[in-house]
N, CA, C and O atoms as a Maestro MAE file, in Angstrom:
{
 s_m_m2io_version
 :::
 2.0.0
}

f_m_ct {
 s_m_title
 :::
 protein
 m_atom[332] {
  # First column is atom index #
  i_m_mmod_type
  r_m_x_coord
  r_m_y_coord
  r_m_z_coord
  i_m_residue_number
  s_m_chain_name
  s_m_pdb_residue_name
  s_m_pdb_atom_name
  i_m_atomic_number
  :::
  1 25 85.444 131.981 99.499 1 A "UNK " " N  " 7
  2 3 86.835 131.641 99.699 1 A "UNK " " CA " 6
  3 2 87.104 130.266 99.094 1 A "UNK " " C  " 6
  4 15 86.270 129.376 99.262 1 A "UNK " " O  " 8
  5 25 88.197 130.047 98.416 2 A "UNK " " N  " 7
  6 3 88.910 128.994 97.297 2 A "UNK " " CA " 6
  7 2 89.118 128.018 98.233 2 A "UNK " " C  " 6
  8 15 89.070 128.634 99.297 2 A "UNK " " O  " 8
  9 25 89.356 126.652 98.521 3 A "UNK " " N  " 7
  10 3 90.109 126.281 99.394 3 A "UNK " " CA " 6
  11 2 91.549 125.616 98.790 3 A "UNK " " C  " 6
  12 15 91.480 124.986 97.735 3 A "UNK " " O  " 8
  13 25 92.504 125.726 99.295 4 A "UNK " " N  " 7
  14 3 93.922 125.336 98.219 4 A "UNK " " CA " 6
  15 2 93.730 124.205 98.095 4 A "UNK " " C  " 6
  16 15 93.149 123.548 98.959 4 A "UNK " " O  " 8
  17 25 94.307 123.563 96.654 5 A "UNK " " N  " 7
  18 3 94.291 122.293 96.217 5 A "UNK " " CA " 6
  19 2 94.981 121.031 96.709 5 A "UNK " " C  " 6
  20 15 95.777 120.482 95.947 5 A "UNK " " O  " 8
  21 25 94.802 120.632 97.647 6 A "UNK " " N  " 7
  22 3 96.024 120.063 98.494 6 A "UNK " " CA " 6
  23 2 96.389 118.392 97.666 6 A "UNK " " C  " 6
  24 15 95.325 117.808 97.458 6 A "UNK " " O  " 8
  25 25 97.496 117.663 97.240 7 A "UNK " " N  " 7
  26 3 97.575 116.358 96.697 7 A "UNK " " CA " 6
  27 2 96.675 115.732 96.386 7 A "UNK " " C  " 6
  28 15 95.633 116.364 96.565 7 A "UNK " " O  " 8
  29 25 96.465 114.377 95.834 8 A "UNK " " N  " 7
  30 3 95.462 113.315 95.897 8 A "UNK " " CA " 6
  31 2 95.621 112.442 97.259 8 A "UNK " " C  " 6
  32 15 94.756 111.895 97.944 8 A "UNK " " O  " 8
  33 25 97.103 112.508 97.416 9 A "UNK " " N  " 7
  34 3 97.063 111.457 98.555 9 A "UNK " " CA " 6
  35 2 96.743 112.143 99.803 9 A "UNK " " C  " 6
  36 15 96.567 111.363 100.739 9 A "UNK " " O  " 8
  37 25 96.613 113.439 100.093 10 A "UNK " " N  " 7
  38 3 96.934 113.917 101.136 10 A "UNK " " CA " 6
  39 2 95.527 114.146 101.321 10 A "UNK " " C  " 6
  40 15 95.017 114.033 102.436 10 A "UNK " " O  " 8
  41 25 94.701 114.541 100.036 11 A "UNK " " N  " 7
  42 3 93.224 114.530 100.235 11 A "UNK " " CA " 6
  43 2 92.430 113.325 100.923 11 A "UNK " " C  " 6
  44 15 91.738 113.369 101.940 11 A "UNK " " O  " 8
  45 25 92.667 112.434 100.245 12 A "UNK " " N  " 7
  46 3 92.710 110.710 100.852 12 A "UNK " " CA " 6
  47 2 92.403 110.679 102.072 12 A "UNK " " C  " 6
  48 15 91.398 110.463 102.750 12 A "UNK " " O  " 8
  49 25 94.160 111.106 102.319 13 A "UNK " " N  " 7
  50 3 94.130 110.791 104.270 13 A "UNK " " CA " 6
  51 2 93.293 111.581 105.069 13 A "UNK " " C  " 6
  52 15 92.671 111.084 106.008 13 A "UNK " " O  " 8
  53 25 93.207 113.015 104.718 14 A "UNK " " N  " 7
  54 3 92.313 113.898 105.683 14 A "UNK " " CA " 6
  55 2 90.574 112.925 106.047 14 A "UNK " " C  " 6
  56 15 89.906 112.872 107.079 14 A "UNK " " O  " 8
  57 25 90.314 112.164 104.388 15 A "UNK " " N  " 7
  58 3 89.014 111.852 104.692 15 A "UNK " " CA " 6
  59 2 89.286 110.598 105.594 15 A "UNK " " C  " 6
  60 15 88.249 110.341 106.206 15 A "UNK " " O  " 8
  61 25 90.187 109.813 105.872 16 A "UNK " " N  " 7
  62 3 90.102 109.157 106.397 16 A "UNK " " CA " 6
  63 2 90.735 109.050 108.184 16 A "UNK " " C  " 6
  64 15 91.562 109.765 108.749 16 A "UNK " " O  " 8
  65 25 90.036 107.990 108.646 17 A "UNK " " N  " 7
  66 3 91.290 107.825 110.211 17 A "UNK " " CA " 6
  67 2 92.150 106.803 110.338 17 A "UNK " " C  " 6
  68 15 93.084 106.944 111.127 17 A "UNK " " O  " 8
  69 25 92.041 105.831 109.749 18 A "UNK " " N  " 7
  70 3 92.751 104.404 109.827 18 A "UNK " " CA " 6
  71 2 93.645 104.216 108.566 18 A "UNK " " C  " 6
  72 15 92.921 104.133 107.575 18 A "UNK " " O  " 8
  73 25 95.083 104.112 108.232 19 A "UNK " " N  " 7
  74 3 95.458 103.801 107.301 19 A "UNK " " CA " 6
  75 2 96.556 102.617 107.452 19 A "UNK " " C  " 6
  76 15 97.184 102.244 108.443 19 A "UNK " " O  " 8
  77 25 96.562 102.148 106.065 20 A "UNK " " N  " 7
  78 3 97.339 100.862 106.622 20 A "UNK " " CA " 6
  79 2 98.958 101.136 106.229 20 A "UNK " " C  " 6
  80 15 99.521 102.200 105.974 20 A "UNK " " O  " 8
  81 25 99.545 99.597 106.286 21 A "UNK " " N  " 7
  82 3 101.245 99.647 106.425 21 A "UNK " " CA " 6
  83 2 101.963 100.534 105.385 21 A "UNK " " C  " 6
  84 15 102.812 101.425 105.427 21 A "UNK " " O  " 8
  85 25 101.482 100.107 104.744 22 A "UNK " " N  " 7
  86 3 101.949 100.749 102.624 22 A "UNK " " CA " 6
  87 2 101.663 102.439 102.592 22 A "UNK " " C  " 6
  88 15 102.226 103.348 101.983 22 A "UNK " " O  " 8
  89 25 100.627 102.414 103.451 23 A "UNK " " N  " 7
  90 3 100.030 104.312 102.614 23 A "UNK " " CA " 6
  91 2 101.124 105.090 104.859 23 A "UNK " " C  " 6
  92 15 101.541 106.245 104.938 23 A "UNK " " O  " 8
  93 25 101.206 104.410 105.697 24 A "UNK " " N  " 7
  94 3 102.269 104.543 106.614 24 A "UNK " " CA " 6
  95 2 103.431 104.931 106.428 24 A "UNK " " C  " 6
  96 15 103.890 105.938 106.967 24 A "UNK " " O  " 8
  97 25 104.112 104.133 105.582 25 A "UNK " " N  " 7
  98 3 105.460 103.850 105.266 25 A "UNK " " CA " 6
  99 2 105.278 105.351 104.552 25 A "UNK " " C  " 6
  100 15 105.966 106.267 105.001 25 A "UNK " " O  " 8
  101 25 104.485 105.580 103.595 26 A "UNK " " N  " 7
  102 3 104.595 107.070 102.223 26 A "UNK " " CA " 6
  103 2 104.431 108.442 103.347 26 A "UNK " " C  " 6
  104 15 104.941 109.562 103.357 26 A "UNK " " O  " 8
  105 25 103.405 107.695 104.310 27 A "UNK " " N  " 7
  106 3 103.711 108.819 105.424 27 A "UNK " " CA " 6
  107 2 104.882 109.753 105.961 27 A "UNK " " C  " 6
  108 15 105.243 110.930 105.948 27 A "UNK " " O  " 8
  109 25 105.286 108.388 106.485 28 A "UNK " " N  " 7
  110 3 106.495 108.405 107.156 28 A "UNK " " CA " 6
  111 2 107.876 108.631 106.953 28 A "UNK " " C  " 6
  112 15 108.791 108.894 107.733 28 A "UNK " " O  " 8
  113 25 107.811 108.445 105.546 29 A "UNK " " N  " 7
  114 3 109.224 108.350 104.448 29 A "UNK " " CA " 6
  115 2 109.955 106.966 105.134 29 A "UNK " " C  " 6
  116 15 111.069 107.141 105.627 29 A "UNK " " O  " 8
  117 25 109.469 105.843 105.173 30 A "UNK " " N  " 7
  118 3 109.731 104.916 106.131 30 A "UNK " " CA " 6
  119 2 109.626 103.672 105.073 30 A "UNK " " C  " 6
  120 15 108.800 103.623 104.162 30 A "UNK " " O  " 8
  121 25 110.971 102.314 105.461 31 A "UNK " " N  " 7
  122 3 110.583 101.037 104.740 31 A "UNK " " CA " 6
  123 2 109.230 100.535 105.160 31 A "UNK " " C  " 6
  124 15 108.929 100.468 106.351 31 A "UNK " " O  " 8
  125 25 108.443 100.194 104.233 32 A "UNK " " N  " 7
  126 3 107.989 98.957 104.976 32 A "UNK " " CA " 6
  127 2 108.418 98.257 106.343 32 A "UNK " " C  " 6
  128 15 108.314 98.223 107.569 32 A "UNK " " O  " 8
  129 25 108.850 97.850 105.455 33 A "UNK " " N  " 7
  130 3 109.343 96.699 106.778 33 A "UNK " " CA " 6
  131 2 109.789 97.158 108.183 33 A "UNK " " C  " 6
  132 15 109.402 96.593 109.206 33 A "UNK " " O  " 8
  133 25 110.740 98.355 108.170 34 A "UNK " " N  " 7
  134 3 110.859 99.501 109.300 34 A "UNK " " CA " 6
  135 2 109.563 99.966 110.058 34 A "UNK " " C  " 6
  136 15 109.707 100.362 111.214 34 A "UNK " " O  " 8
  137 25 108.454 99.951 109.563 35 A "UNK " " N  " 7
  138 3 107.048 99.727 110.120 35 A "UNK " " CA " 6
  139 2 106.929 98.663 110.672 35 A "UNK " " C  " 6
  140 15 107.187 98.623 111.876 35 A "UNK " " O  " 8
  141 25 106.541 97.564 110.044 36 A "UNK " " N  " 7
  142 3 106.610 96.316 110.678 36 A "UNK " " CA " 6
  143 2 107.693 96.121 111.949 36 A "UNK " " C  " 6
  144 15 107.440 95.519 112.993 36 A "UNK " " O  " 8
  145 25 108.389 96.480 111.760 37 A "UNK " " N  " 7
  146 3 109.746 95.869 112.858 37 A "UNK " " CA " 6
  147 2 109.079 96.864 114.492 37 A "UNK " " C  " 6
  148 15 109.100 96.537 115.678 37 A "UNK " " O  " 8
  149 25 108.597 98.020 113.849 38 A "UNK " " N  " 7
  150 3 108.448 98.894 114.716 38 A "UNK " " CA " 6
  151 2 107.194 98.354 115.232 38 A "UNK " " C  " 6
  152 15 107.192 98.591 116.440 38 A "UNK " " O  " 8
  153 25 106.129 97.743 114.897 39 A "UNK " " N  " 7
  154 3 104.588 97.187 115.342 39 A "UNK " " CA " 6
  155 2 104.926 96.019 116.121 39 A "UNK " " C  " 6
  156 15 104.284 95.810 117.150 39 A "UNK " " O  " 8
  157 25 106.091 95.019 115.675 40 A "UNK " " N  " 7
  158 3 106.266 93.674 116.129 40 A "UNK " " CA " 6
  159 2 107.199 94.695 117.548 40 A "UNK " " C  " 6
  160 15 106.930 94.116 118.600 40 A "UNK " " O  " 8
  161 25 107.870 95.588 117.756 41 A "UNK " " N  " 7
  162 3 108.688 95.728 118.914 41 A "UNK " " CA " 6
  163 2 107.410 96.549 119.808 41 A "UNK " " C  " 6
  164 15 107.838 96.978 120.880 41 A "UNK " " O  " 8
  165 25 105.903 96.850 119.561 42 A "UNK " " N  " 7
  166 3 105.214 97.589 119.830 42 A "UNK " " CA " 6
  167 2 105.724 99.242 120.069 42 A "UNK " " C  " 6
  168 15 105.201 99.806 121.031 42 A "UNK " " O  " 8
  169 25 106.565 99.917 119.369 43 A "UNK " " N  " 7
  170 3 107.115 101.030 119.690 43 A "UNK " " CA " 6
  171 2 106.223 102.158 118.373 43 A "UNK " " C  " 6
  172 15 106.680 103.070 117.684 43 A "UNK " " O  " 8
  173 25 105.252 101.755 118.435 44 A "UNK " " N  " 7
  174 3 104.184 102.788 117.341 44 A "UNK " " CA " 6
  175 2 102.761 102.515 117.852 44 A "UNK " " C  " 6
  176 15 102.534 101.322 118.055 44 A "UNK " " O  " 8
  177 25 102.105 103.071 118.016 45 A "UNK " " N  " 7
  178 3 100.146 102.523 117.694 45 A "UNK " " CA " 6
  179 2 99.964 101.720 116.585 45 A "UNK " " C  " 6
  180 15 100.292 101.866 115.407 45 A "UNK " " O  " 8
  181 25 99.366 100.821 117.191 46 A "UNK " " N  " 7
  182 3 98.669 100.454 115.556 46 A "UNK " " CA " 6
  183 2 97.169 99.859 116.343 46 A "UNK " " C  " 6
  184 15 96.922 99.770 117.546 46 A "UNK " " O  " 8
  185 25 96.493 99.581 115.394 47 A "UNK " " N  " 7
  186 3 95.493 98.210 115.311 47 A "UNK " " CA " 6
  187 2 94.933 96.932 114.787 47 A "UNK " " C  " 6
  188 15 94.194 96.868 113.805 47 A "UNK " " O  " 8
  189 25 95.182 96.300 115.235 48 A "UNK " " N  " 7
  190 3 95.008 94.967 114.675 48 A "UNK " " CA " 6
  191 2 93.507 94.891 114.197 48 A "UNK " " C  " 6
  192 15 92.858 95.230 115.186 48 A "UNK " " O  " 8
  193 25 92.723 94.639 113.266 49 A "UNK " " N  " 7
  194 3 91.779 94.633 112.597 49 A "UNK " " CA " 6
  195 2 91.752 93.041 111.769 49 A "UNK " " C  " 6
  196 15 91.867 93.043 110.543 49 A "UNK " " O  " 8
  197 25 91.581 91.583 112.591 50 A "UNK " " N  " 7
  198 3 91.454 90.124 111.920 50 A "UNK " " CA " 6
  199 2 93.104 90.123 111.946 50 A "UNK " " C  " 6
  200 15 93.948 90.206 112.839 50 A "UNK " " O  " 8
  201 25 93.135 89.981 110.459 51 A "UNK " " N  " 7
  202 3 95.026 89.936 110.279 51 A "UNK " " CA " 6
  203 2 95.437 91.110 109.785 51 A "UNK " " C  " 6
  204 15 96.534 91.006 109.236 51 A "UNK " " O  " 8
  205 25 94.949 92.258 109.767 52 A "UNK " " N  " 7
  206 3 95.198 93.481 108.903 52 A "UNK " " CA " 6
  207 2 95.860 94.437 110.394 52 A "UNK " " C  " 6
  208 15 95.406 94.433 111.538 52 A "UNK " " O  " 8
  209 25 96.911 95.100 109.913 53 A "UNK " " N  " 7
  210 3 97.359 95.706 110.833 53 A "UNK " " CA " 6
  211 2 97.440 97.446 109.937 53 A "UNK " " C  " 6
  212 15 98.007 97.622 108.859 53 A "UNK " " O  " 8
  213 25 96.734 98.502 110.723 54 A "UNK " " N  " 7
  214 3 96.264 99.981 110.421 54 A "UNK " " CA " 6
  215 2 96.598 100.874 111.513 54 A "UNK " " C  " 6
  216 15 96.554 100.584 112.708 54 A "UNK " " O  " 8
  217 25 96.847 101.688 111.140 55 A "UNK " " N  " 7
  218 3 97.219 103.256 112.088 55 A "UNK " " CA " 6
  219 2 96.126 104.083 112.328 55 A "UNK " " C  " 6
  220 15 95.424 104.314 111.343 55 A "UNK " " O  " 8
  221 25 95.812 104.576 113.359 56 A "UNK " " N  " 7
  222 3 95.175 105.630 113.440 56 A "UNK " " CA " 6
  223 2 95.955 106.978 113.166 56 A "UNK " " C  " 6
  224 15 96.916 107.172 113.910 56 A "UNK " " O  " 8
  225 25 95.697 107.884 112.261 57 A "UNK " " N  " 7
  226 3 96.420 108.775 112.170 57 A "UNK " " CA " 6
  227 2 96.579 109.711 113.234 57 A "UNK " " C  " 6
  228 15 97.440 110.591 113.229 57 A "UNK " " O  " 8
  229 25 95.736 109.518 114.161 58 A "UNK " " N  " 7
  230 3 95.431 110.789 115.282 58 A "UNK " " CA " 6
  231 2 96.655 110.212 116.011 58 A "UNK " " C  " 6
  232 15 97.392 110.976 116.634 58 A "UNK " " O  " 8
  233 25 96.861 109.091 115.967 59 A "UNK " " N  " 7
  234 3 97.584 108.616 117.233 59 A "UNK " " CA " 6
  235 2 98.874 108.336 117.091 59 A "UNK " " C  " 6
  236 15 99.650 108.208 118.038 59 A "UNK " " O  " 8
  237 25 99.261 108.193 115.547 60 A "UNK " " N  " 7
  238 3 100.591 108.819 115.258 60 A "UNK " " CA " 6
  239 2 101.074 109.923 115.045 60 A "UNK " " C  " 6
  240 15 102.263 110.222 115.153 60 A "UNK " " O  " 8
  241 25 99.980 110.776 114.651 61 A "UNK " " N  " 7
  242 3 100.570 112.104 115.046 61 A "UNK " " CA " 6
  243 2 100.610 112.565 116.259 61 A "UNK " " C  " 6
  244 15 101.113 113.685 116.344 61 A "UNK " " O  " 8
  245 25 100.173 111.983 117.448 62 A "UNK " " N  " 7
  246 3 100.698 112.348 118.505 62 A "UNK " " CA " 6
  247 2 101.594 111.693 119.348 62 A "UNK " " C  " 6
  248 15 101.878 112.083 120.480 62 A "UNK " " O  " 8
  249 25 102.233 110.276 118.568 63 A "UNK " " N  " 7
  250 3 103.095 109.629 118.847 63 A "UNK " " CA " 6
  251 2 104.058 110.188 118.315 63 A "UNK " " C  " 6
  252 15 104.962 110.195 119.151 63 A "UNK " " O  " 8
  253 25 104.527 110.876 116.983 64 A "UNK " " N  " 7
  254 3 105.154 112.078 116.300 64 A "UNK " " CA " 6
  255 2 106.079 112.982 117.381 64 A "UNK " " C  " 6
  256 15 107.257 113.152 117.698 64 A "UNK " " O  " 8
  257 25 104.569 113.496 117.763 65 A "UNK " " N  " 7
  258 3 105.149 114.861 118.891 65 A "UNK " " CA " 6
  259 2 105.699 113.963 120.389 65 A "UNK " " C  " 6
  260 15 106.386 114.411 121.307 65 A "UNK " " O  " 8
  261 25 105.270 112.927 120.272 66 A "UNK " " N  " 7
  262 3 105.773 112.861 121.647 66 A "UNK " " CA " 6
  263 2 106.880 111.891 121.316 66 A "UNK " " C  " 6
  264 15 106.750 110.846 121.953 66 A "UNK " " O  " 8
  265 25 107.798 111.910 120.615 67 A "UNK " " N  " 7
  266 3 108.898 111.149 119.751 67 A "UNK " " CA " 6
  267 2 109.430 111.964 119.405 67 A "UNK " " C  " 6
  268 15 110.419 111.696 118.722 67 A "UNK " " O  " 8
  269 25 109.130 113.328 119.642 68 A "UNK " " N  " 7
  270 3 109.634 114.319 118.965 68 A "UNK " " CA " 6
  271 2 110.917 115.010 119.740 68 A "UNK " " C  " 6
  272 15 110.585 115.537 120.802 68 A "UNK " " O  " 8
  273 25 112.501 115.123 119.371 69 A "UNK " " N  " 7
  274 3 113.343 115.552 120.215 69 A "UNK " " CA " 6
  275 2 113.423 117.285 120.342 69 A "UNK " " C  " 6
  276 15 113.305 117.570 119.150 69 A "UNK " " O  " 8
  277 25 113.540 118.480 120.997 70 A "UNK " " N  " 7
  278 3 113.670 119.029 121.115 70 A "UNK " " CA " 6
  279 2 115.113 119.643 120.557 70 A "UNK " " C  " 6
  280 15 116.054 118.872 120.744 70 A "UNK " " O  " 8
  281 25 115.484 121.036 119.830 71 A "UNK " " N  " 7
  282 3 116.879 121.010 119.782 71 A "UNK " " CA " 6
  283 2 117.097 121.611 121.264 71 A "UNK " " C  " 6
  284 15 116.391 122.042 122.176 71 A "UNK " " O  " 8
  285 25 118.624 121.376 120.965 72 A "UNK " " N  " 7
  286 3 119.122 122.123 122.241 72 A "UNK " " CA " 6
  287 2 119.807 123.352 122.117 72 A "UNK " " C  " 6
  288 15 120.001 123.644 120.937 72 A "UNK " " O  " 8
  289 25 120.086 123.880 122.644 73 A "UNK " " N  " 7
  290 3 120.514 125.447 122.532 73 A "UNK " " CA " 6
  291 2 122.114 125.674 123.334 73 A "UNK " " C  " 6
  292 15 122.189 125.374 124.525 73 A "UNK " " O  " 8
  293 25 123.005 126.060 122.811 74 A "UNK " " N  " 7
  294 3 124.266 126.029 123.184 74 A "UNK " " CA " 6
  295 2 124.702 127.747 123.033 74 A "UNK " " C  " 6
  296 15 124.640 128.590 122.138 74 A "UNK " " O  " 8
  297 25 125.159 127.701 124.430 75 A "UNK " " N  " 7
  298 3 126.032 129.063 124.428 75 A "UNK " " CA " 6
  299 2 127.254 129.061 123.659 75 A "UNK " " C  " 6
  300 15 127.751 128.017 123.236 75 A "UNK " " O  " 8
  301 25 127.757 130.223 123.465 76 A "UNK " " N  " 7
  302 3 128.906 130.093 122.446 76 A "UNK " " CA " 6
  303 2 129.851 130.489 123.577 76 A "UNK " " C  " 6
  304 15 129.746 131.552 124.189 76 A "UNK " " O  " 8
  305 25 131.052 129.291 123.884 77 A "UNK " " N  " 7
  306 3 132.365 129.374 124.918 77 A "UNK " " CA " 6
  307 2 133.547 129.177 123.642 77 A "UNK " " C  " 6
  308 15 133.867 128.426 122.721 77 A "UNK " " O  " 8
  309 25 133.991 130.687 124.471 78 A "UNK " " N  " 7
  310 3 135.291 130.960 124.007 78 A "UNK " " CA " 6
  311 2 136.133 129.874 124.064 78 A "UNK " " C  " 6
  312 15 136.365 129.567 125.233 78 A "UNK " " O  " 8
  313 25 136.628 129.242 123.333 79 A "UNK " " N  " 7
  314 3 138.136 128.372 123.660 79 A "UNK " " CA " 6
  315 2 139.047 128.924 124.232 79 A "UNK " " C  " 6
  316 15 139.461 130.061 124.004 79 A "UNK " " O  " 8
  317 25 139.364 128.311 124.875 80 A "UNK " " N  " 7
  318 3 140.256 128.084 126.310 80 A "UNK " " CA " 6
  319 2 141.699 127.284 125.865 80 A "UNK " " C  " 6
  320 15 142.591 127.217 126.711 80 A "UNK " " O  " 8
  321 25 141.852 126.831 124.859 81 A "UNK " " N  " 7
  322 3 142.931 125.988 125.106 81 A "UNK " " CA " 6
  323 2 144.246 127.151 124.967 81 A "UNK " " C  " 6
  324 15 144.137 128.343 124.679 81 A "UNK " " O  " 8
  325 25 145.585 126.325 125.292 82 A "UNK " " N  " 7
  326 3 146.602 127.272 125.962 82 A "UNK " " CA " 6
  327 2 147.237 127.531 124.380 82 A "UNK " " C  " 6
  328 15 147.862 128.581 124.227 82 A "UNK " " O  " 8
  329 25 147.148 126.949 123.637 83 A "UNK " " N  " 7
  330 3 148.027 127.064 122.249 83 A "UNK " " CA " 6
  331 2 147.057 128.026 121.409 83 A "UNK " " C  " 6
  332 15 147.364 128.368 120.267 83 A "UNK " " O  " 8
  :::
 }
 m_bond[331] {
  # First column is bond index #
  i_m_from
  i_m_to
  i_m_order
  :::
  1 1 2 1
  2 2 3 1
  3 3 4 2
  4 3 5 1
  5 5 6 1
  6 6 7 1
  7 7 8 2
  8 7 9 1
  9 9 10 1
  10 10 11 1
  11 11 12 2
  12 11 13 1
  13 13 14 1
  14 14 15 1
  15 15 16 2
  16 15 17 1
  17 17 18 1
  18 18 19 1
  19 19 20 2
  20 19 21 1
  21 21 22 1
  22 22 23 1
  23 23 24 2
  24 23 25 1
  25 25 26 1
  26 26 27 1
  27 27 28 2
  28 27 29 1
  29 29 30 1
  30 30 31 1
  31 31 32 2
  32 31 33 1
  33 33 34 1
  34 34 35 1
  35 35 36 2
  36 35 37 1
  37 37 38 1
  38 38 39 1
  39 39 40 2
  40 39 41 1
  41 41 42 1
  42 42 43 1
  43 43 44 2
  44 43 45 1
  45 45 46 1
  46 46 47 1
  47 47 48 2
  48 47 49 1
  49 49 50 1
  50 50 51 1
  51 51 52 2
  52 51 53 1
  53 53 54 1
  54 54 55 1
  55 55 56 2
  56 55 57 1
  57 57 58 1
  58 58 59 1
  59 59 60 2
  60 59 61 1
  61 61 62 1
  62 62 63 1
  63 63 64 2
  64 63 65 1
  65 65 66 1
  66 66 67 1
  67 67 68 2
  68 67 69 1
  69 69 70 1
  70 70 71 1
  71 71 72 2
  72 71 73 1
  73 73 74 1
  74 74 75 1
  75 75 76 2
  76 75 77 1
  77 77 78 1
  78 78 79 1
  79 79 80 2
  80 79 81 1
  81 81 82 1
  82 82 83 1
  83 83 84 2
  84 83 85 1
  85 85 86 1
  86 86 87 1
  87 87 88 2
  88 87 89 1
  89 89 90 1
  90 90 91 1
  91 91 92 2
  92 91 93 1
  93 93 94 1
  94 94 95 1
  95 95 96 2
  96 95 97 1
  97 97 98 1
  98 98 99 1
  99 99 100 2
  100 99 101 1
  101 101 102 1
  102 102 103 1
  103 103 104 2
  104 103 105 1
  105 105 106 1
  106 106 107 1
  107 107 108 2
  108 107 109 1
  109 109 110 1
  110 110 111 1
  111 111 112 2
  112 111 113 1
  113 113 114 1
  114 114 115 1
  115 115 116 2
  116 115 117 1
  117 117 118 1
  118 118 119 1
  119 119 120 2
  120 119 121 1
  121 121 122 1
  122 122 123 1
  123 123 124 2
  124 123 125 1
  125 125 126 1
  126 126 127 1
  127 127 128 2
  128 127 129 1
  129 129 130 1
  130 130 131 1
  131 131 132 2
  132 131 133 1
  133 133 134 1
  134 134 135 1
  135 135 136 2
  136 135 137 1
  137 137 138 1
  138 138 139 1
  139 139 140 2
  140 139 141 1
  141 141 142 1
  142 142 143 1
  143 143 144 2
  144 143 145 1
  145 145 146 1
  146 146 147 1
  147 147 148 2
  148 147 149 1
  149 149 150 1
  150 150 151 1
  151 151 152 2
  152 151 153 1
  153 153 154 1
  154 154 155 1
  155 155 156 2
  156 155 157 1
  157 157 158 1
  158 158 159 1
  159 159 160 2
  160 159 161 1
  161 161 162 1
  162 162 163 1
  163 163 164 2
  164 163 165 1
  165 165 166 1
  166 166 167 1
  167 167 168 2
  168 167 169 1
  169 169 170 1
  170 170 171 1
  171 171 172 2
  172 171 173 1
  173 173 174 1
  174 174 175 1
  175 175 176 2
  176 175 177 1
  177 177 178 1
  178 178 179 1
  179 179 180 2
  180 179 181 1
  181 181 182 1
  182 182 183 1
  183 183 184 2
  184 183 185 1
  185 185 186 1
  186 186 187 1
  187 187 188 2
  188 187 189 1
  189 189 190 1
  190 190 191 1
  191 191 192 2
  192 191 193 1
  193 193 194 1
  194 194 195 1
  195 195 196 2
  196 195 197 1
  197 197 198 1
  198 198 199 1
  199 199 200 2
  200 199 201 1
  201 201 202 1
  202 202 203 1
  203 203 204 2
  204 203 205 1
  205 205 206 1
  206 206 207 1
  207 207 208 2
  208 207 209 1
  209 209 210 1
  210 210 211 1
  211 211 212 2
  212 211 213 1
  213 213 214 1
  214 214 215 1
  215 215 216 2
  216 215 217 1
  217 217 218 1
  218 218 219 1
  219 219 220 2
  220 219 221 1
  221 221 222 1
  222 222 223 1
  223 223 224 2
  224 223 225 1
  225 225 226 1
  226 226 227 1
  227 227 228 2
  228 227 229 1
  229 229 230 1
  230 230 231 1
  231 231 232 2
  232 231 233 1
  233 233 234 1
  234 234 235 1
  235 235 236 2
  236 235 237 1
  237 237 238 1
  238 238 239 1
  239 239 240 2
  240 239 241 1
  241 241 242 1
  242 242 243 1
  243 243 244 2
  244 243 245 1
  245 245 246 1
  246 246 247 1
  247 247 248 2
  248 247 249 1
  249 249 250 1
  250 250 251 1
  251 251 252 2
  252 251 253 1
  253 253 254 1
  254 254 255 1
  255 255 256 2
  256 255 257 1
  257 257 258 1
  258 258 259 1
  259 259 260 2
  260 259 261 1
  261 261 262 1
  262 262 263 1
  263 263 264 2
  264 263 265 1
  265 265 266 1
  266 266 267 1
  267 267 268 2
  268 267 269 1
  269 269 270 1
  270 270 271 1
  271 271 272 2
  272 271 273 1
  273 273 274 1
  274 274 275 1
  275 275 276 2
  276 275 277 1
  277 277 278 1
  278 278 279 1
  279 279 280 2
  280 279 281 1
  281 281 282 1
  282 282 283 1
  283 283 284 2
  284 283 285 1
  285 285 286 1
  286 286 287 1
  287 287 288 2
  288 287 289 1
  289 289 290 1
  290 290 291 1
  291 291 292 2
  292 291 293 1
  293 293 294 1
  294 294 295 1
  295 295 296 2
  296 295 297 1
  297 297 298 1
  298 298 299 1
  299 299 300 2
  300 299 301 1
  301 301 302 1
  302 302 303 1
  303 303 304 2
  304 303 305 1
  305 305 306 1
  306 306 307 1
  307 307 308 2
  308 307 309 1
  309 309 310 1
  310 310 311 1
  311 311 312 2
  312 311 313 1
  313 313 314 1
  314 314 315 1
  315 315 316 2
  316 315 317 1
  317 317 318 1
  318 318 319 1
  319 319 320 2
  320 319 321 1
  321 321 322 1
  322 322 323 1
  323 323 324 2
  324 323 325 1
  325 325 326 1
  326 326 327 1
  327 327 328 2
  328 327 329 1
  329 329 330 1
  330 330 331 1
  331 331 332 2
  :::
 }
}
């Protein structure tokens, strides 16, 4: 069995667990700096590593799902109004 050819970058990340702000952001479809703002308000995982600040990927993807909104489901009501 073949295994499908998946990106360069995406190959990358599987081998790895820790990635930093820059290869985050390509993650995320996210500024920079919208990372940063989000690490300085602590509202993401990260780890501090000296002065280097890195993600565990495990732990944003389950910061993902648990950030994650549900849709909601709406009955369909007849309008009511008198006109």
């Amino acid at each position: 069995m073949v295994e499908p050819d998946i990106g360069g970058w995406e190959k990358r990340m599987s081998l790895r667990r820790l990635i930093n702000v820059r290869e985050l952001s390509e993650y995320l479809d996210l500024r920079v700096s919208t990372i940063y703002c989000l690490v300085s308000q602590r509202r993401i995982p990260f780890v501090k590593m000296g002065r280097l600040t890195k993600f565990d990927l495990q732990k944003i993807e389950k910061w993902i799902e648990e950030n994650s909104v549900e849709e909601k489901k709406f009955e369909h009501i007849k309008d009511k109004r008198p006109y």
